[in-house]
C-alpha positions as CSV (number, residue, x, y, z in Angstrom):
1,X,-28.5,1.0,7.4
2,X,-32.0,2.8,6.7
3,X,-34.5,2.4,9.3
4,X,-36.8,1.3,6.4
5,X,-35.1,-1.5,5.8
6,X,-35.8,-3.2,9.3
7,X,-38.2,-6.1,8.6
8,X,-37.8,-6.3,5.0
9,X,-34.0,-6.3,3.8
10,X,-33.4,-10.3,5.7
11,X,-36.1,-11.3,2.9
12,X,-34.4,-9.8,-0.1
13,X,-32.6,-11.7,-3.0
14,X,-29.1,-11.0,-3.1
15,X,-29.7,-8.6,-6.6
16,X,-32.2,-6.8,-4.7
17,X,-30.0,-5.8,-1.5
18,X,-27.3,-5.2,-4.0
19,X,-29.5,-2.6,-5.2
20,X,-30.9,-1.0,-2.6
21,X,-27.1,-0.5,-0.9
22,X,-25.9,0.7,-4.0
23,X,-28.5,3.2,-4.3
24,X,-27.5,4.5,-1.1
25,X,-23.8,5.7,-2.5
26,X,-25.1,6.1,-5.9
27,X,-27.0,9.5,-6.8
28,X,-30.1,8.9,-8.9
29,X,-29.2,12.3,-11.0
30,X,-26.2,10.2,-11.5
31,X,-27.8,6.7,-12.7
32,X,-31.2,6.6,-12.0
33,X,-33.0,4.1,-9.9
34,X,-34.3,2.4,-13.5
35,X,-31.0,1.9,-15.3
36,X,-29.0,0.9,-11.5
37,X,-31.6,-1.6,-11.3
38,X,-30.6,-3.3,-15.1
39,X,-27.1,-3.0,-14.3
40,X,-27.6,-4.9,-11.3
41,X,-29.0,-7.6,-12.8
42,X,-27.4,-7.8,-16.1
43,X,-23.7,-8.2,-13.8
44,X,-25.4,-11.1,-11.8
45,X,-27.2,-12.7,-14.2
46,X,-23.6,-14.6,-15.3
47,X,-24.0,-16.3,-12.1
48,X,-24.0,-20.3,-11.6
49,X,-25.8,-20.1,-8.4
50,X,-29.5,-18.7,-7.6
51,X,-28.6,-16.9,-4.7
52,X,-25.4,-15.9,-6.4
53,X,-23.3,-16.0,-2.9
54,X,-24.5,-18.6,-1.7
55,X,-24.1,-19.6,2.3
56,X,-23.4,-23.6,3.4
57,X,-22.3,-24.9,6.7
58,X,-19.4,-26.5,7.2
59,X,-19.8,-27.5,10.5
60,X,-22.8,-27.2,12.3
61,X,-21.3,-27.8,15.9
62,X,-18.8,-25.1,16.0
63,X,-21.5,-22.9,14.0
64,X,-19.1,-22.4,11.2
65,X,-20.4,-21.1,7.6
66,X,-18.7,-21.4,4.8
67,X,-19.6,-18.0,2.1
68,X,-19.2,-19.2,-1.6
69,X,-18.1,-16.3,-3.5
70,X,-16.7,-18.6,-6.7
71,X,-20.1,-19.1,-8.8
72,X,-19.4,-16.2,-10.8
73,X,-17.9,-16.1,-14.6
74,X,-14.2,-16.9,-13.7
75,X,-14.8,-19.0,-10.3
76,X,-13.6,-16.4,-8.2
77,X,-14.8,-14.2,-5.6
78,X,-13.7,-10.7,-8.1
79,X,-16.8,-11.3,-10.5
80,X,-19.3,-9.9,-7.8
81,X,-17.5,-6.5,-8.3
82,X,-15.5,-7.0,-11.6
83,X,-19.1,-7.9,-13.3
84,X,-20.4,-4.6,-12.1
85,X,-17.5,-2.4,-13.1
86,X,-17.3,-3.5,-16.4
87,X,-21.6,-2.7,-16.9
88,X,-20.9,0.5,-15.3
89,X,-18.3,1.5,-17.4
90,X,-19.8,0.6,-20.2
91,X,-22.9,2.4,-19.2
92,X,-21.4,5.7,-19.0
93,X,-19.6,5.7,-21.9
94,X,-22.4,4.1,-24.2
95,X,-24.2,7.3,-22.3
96,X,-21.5,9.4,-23.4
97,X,-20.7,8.9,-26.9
98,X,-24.2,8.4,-27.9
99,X,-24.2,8.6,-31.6
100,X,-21.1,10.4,-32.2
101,X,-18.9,9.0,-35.1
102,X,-16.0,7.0,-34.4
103,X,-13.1,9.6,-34.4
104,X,-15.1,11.7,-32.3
105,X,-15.8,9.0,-29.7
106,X,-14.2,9.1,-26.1
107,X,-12.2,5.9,-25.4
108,X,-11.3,4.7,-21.6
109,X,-8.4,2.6,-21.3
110,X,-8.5,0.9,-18.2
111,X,-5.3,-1.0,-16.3
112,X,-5.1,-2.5,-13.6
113,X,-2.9,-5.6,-12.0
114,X,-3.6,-8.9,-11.0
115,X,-1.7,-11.7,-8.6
116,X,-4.1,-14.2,-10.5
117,X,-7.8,-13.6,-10.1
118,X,-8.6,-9.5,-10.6
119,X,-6.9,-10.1,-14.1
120,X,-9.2,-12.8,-15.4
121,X,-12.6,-11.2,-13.2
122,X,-11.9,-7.9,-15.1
123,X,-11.2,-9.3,-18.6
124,X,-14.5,-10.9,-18.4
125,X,-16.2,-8.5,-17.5
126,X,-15.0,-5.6,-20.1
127,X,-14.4,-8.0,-23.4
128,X,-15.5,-6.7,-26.3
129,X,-17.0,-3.7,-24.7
130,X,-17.6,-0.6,-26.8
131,X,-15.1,1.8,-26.8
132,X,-12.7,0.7,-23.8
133,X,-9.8,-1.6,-23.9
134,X,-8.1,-3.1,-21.0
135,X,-4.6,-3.6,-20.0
136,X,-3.8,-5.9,-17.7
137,X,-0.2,-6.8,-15.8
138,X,0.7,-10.1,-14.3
139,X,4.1,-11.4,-12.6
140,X,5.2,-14.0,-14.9
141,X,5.1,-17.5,-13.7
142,X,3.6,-16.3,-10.9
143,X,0.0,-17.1,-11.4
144,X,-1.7,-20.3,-11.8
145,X,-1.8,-22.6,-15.3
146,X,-5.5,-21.7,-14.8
147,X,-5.4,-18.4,-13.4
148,X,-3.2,-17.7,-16.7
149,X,-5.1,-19.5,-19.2
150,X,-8.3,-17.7,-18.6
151,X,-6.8,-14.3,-19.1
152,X,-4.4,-14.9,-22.0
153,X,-7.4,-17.2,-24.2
154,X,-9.4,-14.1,-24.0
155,X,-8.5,-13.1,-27.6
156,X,-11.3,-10.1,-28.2
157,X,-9.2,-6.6,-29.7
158,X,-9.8,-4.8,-26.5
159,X,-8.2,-7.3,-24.3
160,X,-4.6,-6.9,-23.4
161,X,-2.3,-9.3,-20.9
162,X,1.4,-8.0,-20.0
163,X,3.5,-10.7,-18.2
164,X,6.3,-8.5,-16.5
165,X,9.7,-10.1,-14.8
166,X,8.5,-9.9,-11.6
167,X,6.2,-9.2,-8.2
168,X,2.7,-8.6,-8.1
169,X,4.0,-5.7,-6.3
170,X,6.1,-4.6,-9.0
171,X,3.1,-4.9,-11.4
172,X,1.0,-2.6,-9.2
173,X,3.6,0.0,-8.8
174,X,3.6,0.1,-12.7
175,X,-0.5,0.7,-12.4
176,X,0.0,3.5,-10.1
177,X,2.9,5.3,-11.6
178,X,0.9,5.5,-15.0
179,X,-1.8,6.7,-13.2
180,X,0.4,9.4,-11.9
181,X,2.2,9.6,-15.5
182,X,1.5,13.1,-17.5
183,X,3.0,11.5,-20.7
184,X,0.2,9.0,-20.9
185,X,-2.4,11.3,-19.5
186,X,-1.6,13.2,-23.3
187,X,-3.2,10.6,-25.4
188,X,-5.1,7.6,-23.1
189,X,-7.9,8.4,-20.4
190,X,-7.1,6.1,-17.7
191,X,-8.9,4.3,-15.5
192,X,-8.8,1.9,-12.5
193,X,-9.6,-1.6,-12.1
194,X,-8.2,-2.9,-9.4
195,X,-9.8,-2.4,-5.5
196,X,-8.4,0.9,-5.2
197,X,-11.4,1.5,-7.7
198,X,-14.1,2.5,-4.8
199,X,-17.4,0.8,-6.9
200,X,-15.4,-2.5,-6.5
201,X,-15.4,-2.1,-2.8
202,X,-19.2,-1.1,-2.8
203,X,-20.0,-4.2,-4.8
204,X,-18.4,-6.8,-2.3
205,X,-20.1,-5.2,0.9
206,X,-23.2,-6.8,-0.7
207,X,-22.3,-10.6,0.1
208,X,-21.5,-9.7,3.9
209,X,-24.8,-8.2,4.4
210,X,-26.3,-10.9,2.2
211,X,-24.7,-13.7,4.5
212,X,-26.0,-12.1,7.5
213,X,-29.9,-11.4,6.0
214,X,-29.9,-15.3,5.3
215,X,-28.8,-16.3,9.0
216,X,-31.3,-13.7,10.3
217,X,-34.3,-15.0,7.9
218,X,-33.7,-18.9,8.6
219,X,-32.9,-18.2,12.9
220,X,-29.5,-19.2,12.7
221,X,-28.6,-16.2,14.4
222,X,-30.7,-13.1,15.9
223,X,-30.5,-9.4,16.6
224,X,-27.7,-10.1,19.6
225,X,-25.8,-12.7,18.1
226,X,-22.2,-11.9,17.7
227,X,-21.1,-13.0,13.8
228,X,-17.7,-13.2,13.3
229,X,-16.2,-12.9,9.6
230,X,-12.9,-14.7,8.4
231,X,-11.5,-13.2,5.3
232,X,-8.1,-14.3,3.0
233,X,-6.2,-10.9,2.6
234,X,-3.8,-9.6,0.8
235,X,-4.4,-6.2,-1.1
236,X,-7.1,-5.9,2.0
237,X,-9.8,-4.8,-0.1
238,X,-12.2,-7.6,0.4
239,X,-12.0,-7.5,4.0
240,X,-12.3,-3.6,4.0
241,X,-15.6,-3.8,2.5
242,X,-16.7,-6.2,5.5
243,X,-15.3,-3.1,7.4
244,X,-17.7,-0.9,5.9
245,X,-20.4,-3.3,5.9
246,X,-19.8,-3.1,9.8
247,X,-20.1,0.9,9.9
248,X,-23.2,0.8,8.4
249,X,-24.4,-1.1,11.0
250,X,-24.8,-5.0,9.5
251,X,-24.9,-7.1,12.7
252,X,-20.4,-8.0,12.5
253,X,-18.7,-8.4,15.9
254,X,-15.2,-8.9,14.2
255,X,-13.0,-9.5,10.7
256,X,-11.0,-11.5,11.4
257,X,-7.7,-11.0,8.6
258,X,-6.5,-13.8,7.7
259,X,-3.2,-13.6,5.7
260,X,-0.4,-16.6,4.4
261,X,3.3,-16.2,5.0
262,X,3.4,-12.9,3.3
263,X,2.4,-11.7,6.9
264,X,2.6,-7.7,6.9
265,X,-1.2,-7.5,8.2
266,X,-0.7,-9.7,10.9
267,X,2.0,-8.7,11.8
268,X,0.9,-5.3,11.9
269,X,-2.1,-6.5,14.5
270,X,0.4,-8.3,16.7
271,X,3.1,-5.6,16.8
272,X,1.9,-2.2,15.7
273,X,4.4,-2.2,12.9
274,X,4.1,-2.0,9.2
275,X,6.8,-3.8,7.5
276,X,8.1,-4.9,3.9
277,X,10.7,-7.0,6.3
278,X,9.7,-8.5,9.8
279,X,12.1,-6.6,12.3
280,X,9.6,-6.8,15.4
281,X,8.2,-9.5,17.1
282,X,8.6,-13.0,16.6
283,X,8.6,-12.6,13.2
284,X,12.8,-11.6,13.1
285,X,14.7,-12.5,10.8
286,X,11.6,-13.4,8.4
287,X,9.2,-16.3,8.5
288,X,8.3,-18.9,11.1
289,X,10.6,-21.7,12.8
290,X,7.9,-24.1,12.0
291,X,8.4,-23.2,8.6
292,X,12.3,-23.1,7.8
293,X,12.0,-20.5,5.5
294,X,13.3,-16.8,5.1
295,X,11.8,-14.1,3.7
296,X,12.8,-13.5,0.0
297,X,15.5,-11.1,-1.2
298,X,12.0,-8.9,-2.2
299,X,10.3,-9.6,0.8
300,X,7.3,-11.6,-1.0
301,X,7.3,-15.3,-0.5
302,X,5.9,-17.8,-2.9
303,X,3.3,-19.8,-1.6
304,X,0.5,-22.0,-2.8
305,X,-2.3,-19.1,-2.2
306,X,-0.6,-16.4,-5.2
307,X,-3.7,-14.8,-4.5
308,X,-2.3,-13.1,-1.2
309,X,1.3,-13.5,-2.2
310,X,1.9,-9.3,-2.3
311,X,3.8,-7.4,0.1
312,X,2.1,-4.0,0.2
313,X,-1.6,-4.0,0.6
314,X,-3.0,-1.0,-0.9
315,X,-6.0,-0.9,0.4
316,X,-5.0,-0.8,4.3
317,X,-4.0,2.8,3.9
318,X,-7.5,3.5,3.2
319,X,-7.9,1.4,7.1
320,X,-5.4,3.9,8.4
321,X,-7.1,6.9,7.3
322,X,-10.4,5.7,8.8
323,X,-8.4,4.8,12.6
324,X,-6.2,8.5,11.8
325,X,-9.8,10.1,12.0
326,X,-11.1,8.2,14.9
327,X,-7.6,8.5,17.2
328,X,-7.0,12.0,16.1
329,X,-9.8,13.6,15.3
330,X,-11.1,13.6,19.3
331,X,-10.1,16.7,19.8
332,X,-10.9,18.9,16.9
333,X,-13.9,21.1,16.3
334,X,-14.5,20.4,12.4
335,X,-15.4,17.6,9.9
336,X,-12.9,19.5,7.9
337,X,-9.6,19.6,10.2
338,X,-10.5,15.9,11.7
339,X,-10.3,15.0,7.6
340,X,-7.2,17.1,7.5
341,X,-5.4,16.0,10.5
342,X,-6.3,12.1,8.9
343,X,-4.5,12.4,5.5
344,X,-1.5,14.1,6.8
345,X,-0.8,11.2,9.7
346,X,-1.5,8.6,6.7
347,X,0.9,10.8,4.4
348,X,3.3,10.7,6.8
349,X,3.5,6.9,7.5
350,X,3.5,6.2,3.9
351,X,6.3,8.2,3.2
352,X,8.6,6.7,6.2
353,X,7.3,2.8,4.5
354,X,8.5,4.1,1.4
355,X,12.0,6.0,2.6
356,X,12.5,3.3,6.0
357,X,10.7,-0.1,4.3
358,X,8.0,0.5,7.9
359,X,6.7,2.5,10.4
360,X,4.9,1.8,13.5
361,X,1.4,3.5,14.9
362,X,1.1,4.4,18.3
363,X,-0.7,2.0,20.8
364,X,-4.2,3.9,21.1
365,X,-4.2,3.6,17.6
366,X,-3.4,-0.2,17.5
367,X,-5.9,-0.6,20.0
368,X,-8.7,1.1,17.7
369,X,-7.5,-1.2,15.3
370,X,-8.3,-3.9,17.2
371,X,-12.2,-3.4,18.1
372,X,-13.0,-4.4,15.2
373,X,-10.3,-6.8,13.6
374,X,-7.8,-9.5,14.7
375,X,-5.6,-11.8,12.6
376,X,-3.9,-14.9,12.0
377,X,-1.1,-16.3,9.8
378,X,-1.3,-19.5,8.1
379,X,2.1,-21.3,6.4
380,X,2.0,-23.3,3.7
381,X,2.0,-26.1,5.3
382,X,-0.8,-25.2,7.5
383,X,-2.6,-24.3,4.4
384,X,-2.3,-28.3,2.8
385,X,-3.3,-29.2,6.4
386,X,-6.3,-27.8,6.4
387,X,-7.2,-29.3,2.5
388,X,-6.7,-32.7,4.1
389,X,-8.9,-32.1,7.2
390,X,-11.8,-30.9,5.7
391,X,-11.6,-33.2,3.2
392,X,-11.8,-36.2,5.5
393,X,-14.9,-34.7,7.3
394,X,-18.4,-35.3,6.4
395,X,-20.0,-32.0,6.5
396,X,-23.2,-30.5,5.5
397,X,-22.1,-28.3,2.7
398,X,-20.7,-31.4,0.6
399,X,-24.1,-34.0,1.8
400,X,-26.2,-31.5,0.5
401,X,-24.3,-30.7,-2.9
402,X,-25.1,-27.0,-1.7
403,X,-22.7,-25.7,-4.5
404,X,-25.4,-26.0,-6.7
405,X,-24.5,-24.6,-10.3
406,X,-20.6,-25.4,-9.9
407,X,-19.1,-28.8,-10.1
408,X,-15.9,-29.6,-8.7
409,X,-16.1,-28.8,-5.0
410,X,-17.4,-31.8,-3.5
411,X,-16.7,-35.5,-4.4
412,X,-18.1,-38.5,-2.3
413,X,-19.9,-36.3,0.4
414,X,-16.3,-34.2,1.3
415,X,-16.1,-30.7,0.4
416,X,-12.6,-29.4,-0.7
417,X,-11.3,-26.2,-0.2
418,X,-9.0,-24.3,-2.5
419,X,-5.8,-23.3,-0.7
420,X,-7.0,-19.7,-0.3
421,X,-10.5,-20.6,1.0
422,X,-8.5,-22.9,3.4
423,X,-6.4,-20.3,5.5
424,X,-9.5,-18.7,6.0
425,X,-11.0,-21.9,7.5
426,X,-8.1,-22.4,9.6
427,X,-8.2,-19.4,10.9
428,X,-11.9,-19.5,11.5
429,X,-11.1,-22.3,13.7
430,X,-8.7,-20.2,15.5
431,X,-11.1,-17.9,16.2
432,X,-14.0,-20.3,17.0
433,X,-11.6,-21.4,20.0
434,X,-11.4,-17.4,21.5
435,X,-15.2,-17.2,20.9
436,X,-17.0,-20.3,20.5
437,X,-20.4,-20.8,20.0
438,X,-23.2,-20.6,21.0
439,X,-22.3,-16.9,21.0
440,X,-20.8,-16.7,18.4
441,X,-21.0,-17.5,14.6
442,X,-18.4,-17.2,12.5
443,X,-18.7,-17.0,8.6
444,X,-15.4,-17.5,6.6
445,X,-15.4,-16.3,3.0
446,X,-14.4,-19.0,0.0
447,X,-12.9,-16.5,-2.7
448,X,-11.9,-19.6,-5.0
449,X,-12.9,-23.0,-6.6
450,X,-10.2,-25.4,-6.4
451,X,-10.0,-26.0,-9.6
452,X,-8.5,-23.0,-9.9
453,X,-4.9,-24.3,-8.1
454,X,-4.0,-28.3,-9.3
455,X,-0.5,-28.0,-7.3
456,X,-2.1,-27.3,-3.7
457,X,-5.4,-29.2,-4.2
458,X,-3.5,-32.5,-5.3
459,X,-0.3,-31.7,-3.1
460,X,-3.4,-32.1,-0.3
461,X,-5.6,-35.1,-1.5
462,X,-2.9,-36.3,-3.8
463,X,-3.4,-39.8,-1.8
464,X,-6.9,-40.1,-1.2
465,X,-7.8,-42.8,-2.9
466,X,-11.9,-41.3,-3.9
467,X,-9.6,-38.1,-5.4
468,X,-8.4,-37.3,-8.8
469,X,-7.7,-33.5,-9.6
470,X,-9.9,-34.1,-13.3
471,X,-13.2,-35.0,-11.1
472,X,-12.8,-31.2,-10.0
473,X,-13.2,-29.7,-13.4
474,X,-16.1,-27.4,-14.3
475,X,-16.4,-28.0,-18.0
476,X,-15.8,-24.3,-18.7
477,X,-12.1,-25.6,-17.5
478,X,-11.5,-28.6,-19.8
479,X,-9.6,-27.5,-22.6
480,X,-8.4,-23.9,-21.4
481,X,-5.1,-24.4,-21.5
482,X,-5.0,-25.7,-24.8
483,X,-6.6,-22.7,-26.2
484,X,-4.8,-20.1,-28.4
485,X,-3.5,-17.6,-26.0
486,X,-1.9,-14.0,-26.3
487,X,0.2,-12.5,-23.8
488,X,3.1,-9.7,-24.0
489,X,6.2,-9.9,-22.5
490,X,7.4,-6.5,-20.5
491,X,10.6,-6.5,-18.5
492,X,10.5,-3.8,-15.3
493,X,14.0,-2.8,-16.5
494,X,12.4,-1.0,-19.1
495,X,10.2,1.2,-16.7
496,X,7.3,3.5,-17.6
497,X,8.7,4.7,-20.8
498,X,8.5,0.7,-22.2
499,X,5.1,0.4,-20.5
500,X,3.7,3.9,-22.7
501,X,5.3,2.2,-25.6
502,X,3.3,-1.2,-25.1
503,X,0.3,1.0,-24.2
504,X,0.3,3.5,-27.4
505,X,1.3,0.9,-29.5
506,X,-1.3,-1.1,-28.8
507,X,-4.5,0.7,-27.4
508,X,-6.5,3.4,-29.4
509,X,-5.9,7.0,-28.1
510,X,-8.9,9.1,-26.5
């Protein structure tokens, strides 16, 4: 963090910190100052909420904040990046092409995959965009009614959904082998959407250090405070931009990963192995006692968060290169062979997860790990739980209708959680008991509006007798499903060669 922020960045509206920390990665020959600052606020402009992340208590005892990232286009915490990509790439390429004549025009085609939000956050952000279409791949039936509406009702030329017969992990595998593909490479430029696209991780670090100026400028916390954050994980990208956010020096004791029964994070914390299938720890066998269940023939369970339901986060290698450098590097002279010595430890591990399904890391290296992260699984059942509880208690955030801009999260004075947003709570309140206020504050992150997940939400509240699941409804919901929809349907059998085919019958070449 510049020293020439102190005093100044706690006061700054969300667009303008997003700014300013953008403009620390971004080169000005690159975009200049002028043009990053309308980009900025053309991608945030879409949002419900004035301060566009907005920060509520929960509960005011145990110091527990609740960060709304769901006020966005598609109610979900993507739209703080996905906004900004989709600007961005239509900056450059508007910059590129200029006035050249059609045939002559460069054209990006840009893929990515989606367990249910990242599909419907990137759609909205790059519809009917000049010169770039976008391809995105879903697990069929494996998404929400809503989750699957908003993608497939988007019905611009440029738009293009693939339900495939399978995982979200199979769907990303797809993404990365085309990336990889020379065939493809012939006739489409490529590009990424998804969170191993590094502007998507620069976006979210924006709301962590937004959270932590608004604590700062109201006194909820001060210089020494300890702030904890709690984040849903499953591809480990929204947490790894709290990481970063830390190593730059925003005030952030500990992320805390919080992950559902598709458990390889945690148990990668609480053992040191990296897994498809538990084989260490308590975790043999697959899944919990509590939970009388067994992991699936795939190793990815179905649970009511489909959000996190993916086995391999793709992300955390970029974790292991960062904890490869710190371990590893002690001893070596330069930048260079610290870097070096980094990738081939992480090659190395992710070729013995792809030939041996794991690997473990040595214990210095789990314990590097562990300065700055811990973890915590929550089951399904937990997960419905912790709907109900919050529900029945009368907090702050739902008496002072803080969700302003977005209806459907609180009803009668109770605030409800979608089921993603509630494993982070519950592991919050984990947390709070190994470090409980007054030194420490703890901030968990709500990637979701309930509305977006009818089956949890009303599983949970389902006999409350102040609840029905059509109360929750943003009126940008009522109707969606009913739309005209267009989706294609790809079966994995056919591989990469059926994949080009979809692709190049479909999407103009370069």
């Amino acid at each position: 963090m510049p020293t020439v922020w102190e005093g100044a960045w706690t006061d700054w509206t969300f667009e303008e910190l997003a700014f300013e920390i953008f403009s620390l990665y971004i080169d000005p020959n690159e975009i200049s100052s002028k043009d990053l600052k309308e980009i900025v606020n053309k991608s945030y402009s879409t949002f419900r909420a004035p301060d566009v992340t907005p920060l509520v208590m929960l509960d005011q005892e145990k110091q527990l904040f609740l960060l709304e990232l769901f006020h966005g286009p598609t109610f979900a915490f993507k739209d703080v990046a996905l906004q900004l990509l989709g600007n961005l790439f239509e900056y450059f390429l508007v910059r590129k092409n200029g006035d050249k004549r059609e045939s002559e025009r460069d054209h990006l085609t840009i893929v990515g995959s989606t367990s249910g939000d990242t599909g419907s956050a990137a759609i909205y952000g790059l519809r009917s965009k000049k010169d770039v279409d976008i391809v995105i791949m879903f697990p069929e039936g494996k998404v929400s009614p809503i989750q699957e509406a908003q993608m497939t009702s988007v019905l611009d030329k440029n738009v293009h959904n693939v339900a495939v017969d399978g995982s979200f992990d199979d769907c990303q595998d797809f993404v990365k082998e085309l990336f990889g593909d020379t065939d493809i490479k012939r006739t489409h430029q490529l590009a990424a959407v998804n969170s191993i696209n590094w502007a998507r991780i620069l976006a979210q670090i924006s709301y962590y250090a937004f959270s932590l100026g608004r604590l700062l400028r109201d006194g909820r916390i001060n210089a020494s405070s300890q702030v904890r954050f709690v984040v849903p994980s499953g591809n480990f990208g929204d947490v790894l931009a709290g990481y970063f956010a830390k190593r730059m020096c925003f005030p952030i004791e500990k992320l805390v990963v919080a992950t559902n029964e598709n458990d390889i994070l945690d148990r990668f914390w609480k053992t040191g192995y990296y897994e498809k299938k538990p084989i260490h720890g308590r975790q043999v066998n697959g899944g919990f006692a509590e939970d009388g269940v067994k992991a699936d023939e795939d190793g990815v369970r179905e649970t009511f968060s489909p959000a996190m339901d993916i086995l391999l986060s793709s992300n955390f290698e970029r974790l292991l290169w960062f904890l490869a450098f710190q371990v590893y590097g002690r001893g070596l002279e330069t930048i260079e062979e610290k870097r070096a010595e980094a990738g081939r430890r992480v090659k190395g591990w992710l070729e013995e997860l792809k030939s041996k399904g794991g690997f473990g890391v040595e214990p210095e290296l789990l314990e590097c790990a562990k300065m700055d992260f811990e973890s915590e699984r929550v089951s399904n059942k937990q997960t419905i739980a912790m709907i109900k509880q919050q529900y029945s208690a009368r907090t702050p955030a739902a008496k002072e209708d803080a969700s302003s801009g977005t209806a459907g999260t609180t009803n009668h004075g109770k605030y409800i959680l979608d089921p993603h947003s509630a494993i982070g709570v519950e592991a919050a309140l984990r947390s709070i008991q190994r470090a409980p206020p007054p030194g420490t504050t703890h901030i968990a992150l709500a990637t979701a509006h309930p509305a977006k997940f009818s089956k949890a939400v009303s599983q949970a509240l389902g006999d409350e007798k102040d609840f029905q699941f059509r109360d929750l409804l943003p009126e940008q919901f009522v109707g969606l499903e009913d739309l005209e929809k267009r989706k294609y349907h790809f079966r994995k059998s056919e591989g990469i060669e059926g994949l080009r085919k979809i692709i190049r019958e479909r999407v103009p070449s370069r």
